[in-house]
Steps between C-alpha positions, in 0.01 A plus 500: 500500500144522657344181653343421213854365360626364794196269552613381099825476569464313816498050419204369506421302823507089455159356550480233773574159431145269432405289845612192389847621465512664871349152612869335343710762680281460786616378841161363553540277197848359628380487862199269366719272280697471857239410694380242239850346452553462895120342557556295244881393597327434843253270477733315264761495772227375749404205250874383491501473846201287502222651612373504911738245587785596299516833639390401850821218455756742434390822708318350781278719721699818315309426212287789547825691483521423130081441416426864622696701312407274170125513554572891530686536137309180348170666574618815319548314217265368257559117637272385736604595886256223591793234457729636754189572762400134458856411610514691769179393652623104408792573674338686846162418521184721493581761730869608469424437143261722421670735746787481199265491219438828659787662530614380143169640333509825713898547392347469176304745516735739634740414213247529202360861666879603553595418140209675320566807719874512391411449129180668474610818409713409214208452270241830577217515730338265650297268320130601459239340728254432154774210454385347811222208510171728622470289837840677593362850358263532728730523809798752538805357452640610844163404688541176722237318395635488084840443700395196697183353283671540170773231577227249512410524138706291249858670449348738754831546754734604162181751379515622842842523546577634175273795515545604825868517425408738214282730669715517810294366718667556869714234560338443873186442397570290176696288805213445748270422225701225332580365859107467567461384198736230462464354845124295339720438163741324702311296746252341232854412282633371779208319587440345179842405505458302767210346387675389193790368692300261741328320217644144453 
């Protein structure tokens, strides 16, 4: 039999599912629908406790114990972070608050940057840089300045965080960045916050 015939007699290879069927079986898609689920269960959980005071009633100065690691899954979610921030700052003032608001947003980060990393390569290569808005294009993705000044635009810190999970941006420098970065975001929440909170 020459090769000829055993290239014909050989099955035929199965051609690869379409995307939207490797996004179903995708642990990306489950992870999100997670994450969703649990920000959503959250802030839910923080409105049956009543708010500021019903959380600062039942946990007391541990109540960053229990905002922290919600702000950090909330603010992965598609549900506004910005309602367990504003708690934390009612609950410990400007400075430790922010100092929280902080933390939370920066955990955020690190969770949002650590999912896309694990999921990214389920679905191909990276996604192509044309897709991004052209104030983005014109910086490298792993440059700080895209890194740090991106995060100000709207929906900036998930843009930033997404993509630099995607092209592998070092994890040490995505970290730095987002700690600069964050450190203005917070203070100015905080500080409106406050503001808020003193009117009569």
């Amino acid at each position: 039999m020459d090769a000829r015939a055993e290239n014909d007699a050989l099955p035929a290879p199965f051609p690869p599912p379409p995307r939207w069927q490797r996004w179903l079986r995708s642990r990306g898609l489950r992870t999100a629908l997670l994450v969703v689920a649990a920000g959503w269960l959250l802030v839910r959980a923080i409105d049956a406790f009543g708010g500021a005071d019903g959380i600062r009633e039942h946990f007391g100065p541990a109540a960053g114990l229990v905002l922290l690691p919600a702000q950090v899954v909330v603010a992965v979610s598609p549900v506004p972070s910005e309602i367990v921030a504003a708690i934390q700052v009612a609950i410990y003032g400007f400075w430790l608050g922010s100092a929280l608001c902080w933390l939370g947003w920066l955990g955020a980060a690190f969770l949002e940057y650590g999912l896309v990393r694990w999921t990214a390569g389920e679905l191909g290569a990276p996604v192509s840089r044309e897709r991004l808005p052209a104030l983005l294009r014109r910086l490298p993705i792993d440059h700080p300045a895209y890194l740090i000044l991106a995060r100000f635009l709207p929906f900036g810190a998930h843009v930033v965080n997404v993509t630099a999970g995607l092209h592998g941006v070092a994890l040490g420098r995505f970290g730095w960045t987002a700690a600069v970065a964050l450190v203005p975001t917070s203070m100015f929440f905080a500080a409106v916050m406050r503001g808020i909170l003193s009117l009569p």
